[in-house]
C-alpha positions, 0 to 999 in steps of 0.5 A, a space after each residue: 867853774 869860771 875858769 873852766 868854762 874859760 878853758 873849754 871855749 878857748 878849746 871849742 875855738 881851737 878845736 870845733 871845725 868851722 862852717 867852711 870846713 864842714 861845707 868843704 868836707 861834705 863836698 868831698 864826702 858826697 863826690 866820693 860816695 858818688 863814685 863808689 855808687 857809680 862802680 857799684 852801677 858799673 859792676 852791678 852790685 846791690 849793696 847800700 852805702 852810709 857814712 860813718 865815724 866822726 864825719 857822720 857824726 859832725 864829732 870831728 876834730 878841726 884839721 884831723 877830719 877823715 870820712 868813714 863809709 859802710 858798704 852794706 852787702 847782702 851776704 858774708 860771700 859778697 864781700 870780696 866784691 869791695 876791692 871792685 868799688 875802691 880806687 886803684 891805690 886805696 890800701 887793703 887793711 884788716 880789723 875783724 874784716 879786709 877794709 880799705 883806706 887812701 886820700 881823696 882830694 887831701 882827706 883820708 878815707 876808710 870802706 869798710 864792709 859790714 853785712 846786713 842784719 835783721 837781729 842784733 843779737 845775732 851779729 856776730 862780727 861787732 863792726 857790723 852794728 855800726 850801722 846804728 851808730 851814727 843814727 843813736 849819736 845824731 839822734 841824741 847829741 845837740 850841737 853843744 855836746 858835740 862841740 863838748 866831744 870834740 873837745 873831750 877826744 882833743 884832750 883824750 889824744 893829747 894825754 895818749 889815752 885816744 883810740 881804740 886800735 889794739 896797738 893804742 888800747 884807748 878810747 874810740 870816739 863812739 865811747 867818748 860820744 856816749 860818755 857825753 850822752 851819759 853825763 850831759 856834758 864835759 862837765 857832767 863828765 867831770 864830775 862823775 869821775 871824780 867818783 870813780 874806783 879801780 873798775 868803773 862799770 856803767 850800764 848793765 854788766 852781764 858779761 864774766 870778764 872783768 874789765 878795767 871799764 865797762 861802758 855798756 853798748 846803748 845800741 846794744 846792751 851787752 856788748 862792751 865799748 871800752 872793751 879795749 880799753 886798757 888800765 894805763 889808759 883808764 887811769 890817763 883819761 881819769 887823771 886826764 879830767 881831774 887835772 881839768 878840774 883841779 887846774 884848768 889849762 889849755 895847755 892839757 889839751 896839747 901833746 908835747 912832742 915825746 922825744 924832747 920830753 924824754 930828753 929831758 926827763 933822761 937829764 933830770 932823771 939820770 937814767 939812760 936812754 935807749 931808742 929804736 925807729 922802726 919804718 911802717 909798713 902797711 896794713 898800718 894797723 896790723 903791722 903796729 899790733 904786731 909791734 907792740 907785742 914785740 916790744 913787751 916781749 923786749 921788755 921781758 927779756 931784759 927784765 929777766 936780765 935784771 936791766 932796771 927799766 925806769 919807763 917806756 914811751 912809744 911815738 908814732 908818726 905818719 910813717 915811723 914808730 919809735 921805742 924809748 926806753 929809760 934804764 935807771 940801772 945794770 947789775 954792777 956785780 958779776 953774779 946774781 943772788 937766787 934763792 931757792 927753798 927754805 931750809 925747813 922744807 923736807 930733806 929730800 927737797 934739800 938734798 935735790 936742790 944741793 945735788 944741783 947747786 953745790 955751793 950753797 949758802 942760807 940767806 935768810 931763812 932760804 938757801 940761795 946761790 950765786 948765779 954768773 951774769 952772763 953779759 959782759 956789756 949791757 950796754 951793747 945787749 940792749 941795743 942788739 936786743 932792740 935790733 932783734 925785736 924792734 926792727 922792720 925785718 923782725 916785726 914783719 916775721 912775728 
């Protein structure tokens, strides 16, 4: 495992954020938690207050770190009272609740409320049991392994397989933390993949929906924390860490820049490549769930048009989103075979489908007919149907 073991320091160097990046980002931290407790003063709000996420659990990647907190509140109809905590340009977002987010001193920022509980079984708004994760992590985590998730969330973001926002069906990093807890260590982790089948259930599955992964809540036994998690992103997180096994590589760990990866996969292909960019809007989140749930609708529709789609990637920046579609194929003829029933089903069947479609013809053991292509120019219905679906205007009206 020299080689591996090699890999992965030359990771924690890479990616383990330092002394004084820890000392800088708890200065932040606890000059902004002061101001909030200062507003909340101000308005006399009896609410508490706690860090969360990655900071809290000192699992943040060098250079990426960001600071999550929960305001605490009493009762459902207090919430509304947090816009009076934020500053004045923090951006309201919605999760399962509104929630905030902006800048502070060049580290981006989230407050989110959550509502006091007294039994967990009775939640049922999900963020709200976050308050006892930060506590299970740091209670469970040593330093080695939280160095060993720093380095399994760097190789989950550069395999596209990280974050659990709806729009990226990944892992969240309290998944990859407890994986880590689970298996003792990034290796633990590696080995145990390598017996994993199509769906992987770990811990006490009570639930009837059938996921691809189920990794049972230590906080909370029956609910599902790669519930989200999608099948292509399983299969890039296993695939992920078999390839860390079979070929260590520091070069896993980085994401090559997908659009100069599309270039030439287009070149050595032989495909035909389409793009679209289309500007954010905030709630960044909404607005890119929403994105998402166009481009599948695209991909229907030219898969109906029988366009043979060799492979789609999405690229995300601070303020763009980008579609790239390969097209292996158009129909190069100027009608399309359909196939109806078989010509030993009953008369009555024949004779409705030959009412309709009266130059039938039997292929096969089926009667088919030809159907005219409608399209005269793919190439020009393909960059229309990307304006209709992908564009600004259109996201914000789905």
């Amino acid at each position: 495992m020299y080689n591996l073991d090699a890999t992965l320091n030359k990771a924690y160097k890479l990616f383990v954020p330092l002394s004084k990046d820890k000392i800088k980002m708890g200065r932040i931290a606890e000059a902004f938690m002061s101001s909030l407790k200062k507003k909340a003063a101000e308005n006399k709000l009896s609410v508490d207050f706690m860090f969360s996420g990655s900071y809290a659990k000192g699992t943040w990647i060098k250079g990426e770190s960001d600071i999550d907190i929960l305001v605490i509140f009493n009762k459902e109809s207090e919430i509304k009272n947090l816009s009076y905590l934020v500053p004045n340009n923090f951006i309201a977002t919605f999760g399962t609740r509104k929630y905030f987010r902006g800048n502070f001193n060049g580290i981006d920022i989230e407050v989110v409320p959550v509502l006091k509980f007294l039994e967990k079984d009775k939640v049922s708004n999900s963020i709200d049991l976050s308050v006892l994760h930060a506590d299970y992590i740091n209670s469970k985590l040593s330093e080695a392994q939280k160095k060993d998730v720093i380095t399994l969330k760097a190789l989950c973001k550069a395999n596209n397989c990280y974050g659990s926002e709806t729009y990226m069906h990944g892992f969240s990093g309290y998944a990859l933390e407890v994986l880590i807890i689970k298996y003792r260590s990034i290796k633990g982790l590696i080995k145990e993949v390598a017996n994993w089948g199509e769906t992987v259930i770990i811990g006490n599955n009570t639930s009837k929906i059938n996921y691809p992964i189920f990794l049972s809540d230590p906080t909370n036994n029956s609910r599902n924390i790669c519930a989200s998690v999608s099948v292509e992103n399983l299969s890039k997180f296993v695939f992920s860490l078999k390839q860390l096994d079979i070929n260590p590589s520091i070069n896993l760990f980085f994401k090559s820049k997908i659009s100069e990866k599309v270039k030439s996969q287009t070149k050595f292909r032989g495909t035909k490549l389409f793009k679209f960019t289309t500007k954010i809007t905030e709630p960044r989140d909404v607005f890119l769930s929403k994105y998402v749930k166009n481009a599948n609708k695209l991909l229907e529709e030219l898969n109906r048009n029988d366009i043979e789609i060799y492979s789609t990637d999405f690229e995300y920046s601070r303020s763009e989103a980008r579609i790239l579609i390969q097209v292996s194929n158009f129909p190069k003829t100027k009608t399309k075979l359909v196939y109806g029933p078989s010509v030993f089903v009953p008369l009555d069947v024949i004779k409705e489908f030959t009412k309709i479609h009266k130059d039938a013809f039997v292929s096969g053991n089926r009667l088919a007919y030809d159907k005219k292509y409608v399209i005269n120019d793919f190439n020009k219905f393909i960059l229309l149907k990307l304006k209709e679906y992908m564009s600004q205007k259109s996201i914000l009206n789905n």
